[in-house]
C-alpha positions, 0 to 999 in steps of 0.5 A, a space after each residue: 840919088 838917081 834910082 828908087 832902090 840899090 840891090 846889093 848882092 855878095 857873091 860867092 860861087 854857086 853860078 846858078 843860084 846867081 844865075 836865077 836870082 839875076 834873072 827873077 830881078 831884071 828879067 819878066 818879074 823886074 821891079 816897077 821901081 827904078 833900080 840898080 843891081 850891084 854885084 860885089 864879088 868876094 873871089 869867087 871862081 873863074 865860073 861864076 867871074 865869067 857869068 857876072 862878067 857876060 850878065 854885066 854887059 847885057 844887063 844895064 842895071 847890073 853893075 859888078 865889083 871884083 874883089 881879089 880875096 874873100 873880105 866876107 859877107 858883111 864887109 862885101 855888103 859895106 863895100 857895094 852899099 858904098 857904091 850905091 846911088 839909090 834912095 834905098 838898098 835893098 841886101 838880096 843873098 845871091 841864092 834867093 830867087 825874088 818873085 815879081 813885086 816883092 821889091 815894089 811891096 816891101 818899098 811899100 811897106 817901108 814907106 808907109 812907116 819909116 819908123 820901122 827903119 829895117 824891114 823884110 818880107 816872107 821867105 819860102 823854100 824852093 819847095 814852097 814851104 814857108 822858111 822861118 829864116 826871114 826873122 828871128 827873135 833876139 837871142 837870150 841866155 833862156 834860148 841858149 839853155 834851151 840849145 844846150 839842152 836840146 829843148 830847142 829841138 825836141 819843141 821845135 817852134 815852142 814859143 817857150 822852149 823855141 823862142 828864137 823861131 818866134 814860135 808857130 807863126 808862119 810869116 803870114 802876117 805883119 809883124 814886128 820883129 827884132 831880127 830881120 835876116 840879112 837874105 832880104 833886108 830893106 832900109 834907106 840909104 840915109 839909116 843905113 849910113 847912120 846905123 854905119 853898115 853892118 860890122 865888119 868884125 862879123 865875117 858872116 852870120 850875126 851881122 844882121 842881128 847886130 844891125 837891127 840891135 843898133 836899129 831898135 837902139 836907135 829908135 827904129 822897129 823892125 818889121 816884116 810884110 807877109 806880102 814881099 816874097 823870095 824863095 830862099 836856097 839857103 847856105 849854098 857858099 857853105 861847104 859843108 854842115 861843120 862849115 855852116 855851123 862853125 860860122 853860125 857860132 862864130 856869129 853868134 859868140 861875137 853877137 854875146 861879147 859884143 852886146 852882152 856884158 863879159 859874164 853874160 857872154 862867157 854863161 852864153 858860149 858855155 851854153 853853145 858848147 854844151 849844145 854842141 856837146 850834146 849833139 856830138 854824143 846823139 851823133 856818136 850814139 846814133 852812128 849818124 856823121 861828125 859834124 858836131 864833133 870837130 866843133 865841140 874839138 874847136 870850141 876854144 876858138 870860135 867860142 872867141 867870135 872873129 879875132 882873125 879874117 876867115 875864109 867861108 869855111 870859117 878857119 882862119 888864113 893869114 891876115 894880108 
């Protein structure tokens, strides 16, 4: 293989999100490591086609595939990782901003113990506030009852009540992991090819906790280095709350089916309708918005997972 890593990015609008996580990987801030970028993007608009298009022909490390219809997060990933010549691939989502060395650390730390198989690093908000996005603990019917009851959100961070959130620990150390996020996730191009990519069937969101429960069954233990650093916007090819949310239940009813058996997952997405639920009425109560409404009006269907291809709205649209 020709370069030290592949970066692979799924774009999908935002111009200036793109725009700055370009610039923080082939400007000032550029790894030591030879690299390649590869763009994939999911048809985004005439905006964000021309910025690729004028980055590609400045840019010699960028190269750049355009893909008439929206297949996805998780397939445009497949797609670009396909085209990768680097002995590593590196998945950056296109609204992180990735500061100088996070890419030679988190190399780094891989190399030091390959039996990690998926790592990622420390993720900030654009504020500098530590984000807890950059890994999670596996979902599980106890943090499920905790969403339905909105103990989840009354203890935010608990370590009983919040498991998920892998309680007060603010990233600052390293750790194993059983969820490293697909914003900036790091692996060989030998695991990635044995662990086959992520699952097509998750459109977006769930991937990458699919991903590392194959890792982990495989052998592998995920970690994370406090010392690999991106500022995350987060959500900014999601439209709206609803539309958000509507795809991380999507994700997370297509993690319970997949990986649970059938009666563990219906008990699972009983529990995320209940939550949506009770967030509906505290919306209604309280007169603050209907983002959990049309999602408790809709739960028959995302409560499915992905049977259809959708749109990063999350609907369905006809299949080609």
């Amino acid at each position: 293989m020709n370069v030290d890593v592949s970066i692979v990015i799924v774009t999908y609008n935002a111009p200036e999100w793109i725009a700055q996580c370009l610039d923080s990987l082939t400007g000032a801030g550029r790894p030591s490591a030879s690299f390649e970028v590869i763009a994939f993007d999911n048809a985004s608009g005439e905006q964000t086609r021309e910025l690729l298009r004028a980055r590609a022909a400045t840019t010699p490390e960028l190269r750049v595939h355009f893909h008439p219809d929206n297949l996805g997060f998780a397939a445009g990933v497949n797609r670009a990782a396909q085209m990768a010549e680097g002995r590593h691939v590196l998945l950056v989502n296109p609204d992180a901003v990735v500061l100088p060395d996070a890419v030679d650390r988190l190399l780094a730390f891989l190399d030091e113990d390959p039996t990690r198989g998926v790592v990622g690093g420390r993720v900030l908000y654009p504020d500098g506030t530590v984000s807890l996005t950059s890994c999670f603990a596996q979902p599980t019917l106890w943090s499920w009852f905790c969403y339905a009851t909105g103990l989840s959100t009354a203890f935010k961070r608990s370590p009983v009540f919040d498991p998920e959130s892998l309680g007060r620990w603010d990233r600052d150390s390293v750790r194993d992991v059983d969820i490293i996020s697909g914003a900036f996730l790091l692996t060989t191009t030998p695991t990635w090819r044995r662990l086959g990519g992520f699952d097509e069937k998750f459109f977006m969101y769930g991937e990458d906790a699919d991903l590392n429960r194959r890792a982990v069954d495989a052998g592998f233990h995920p970690a994370v280095t406090p010392d690999a650093v991106v500022v995350h916007a987060g959500g900014k090819s999601s439209s709206t709350k609803t539309a958000k949310q509507r795809l991380l239940l999507r994700g997370k009813a297509e993690y319970a089916r997949k990986h649970w058996s059938a009666p563990r997952a219906r008990l699972g997405i009983g529990l995320l309708a209940t939550g949506v639920a009770l967030r509906s009425v505290g919306e209604t109560v309280l007169g603050r918005g209907r983002t959990w409404r049309p999602l408790w009006d809709e739960r028959a269907d995302w409560g499915q997972g992905w049977p259809a291809r959708l749109d990063l709205r999350g609907e369905r649209t006809p299949a080609s």
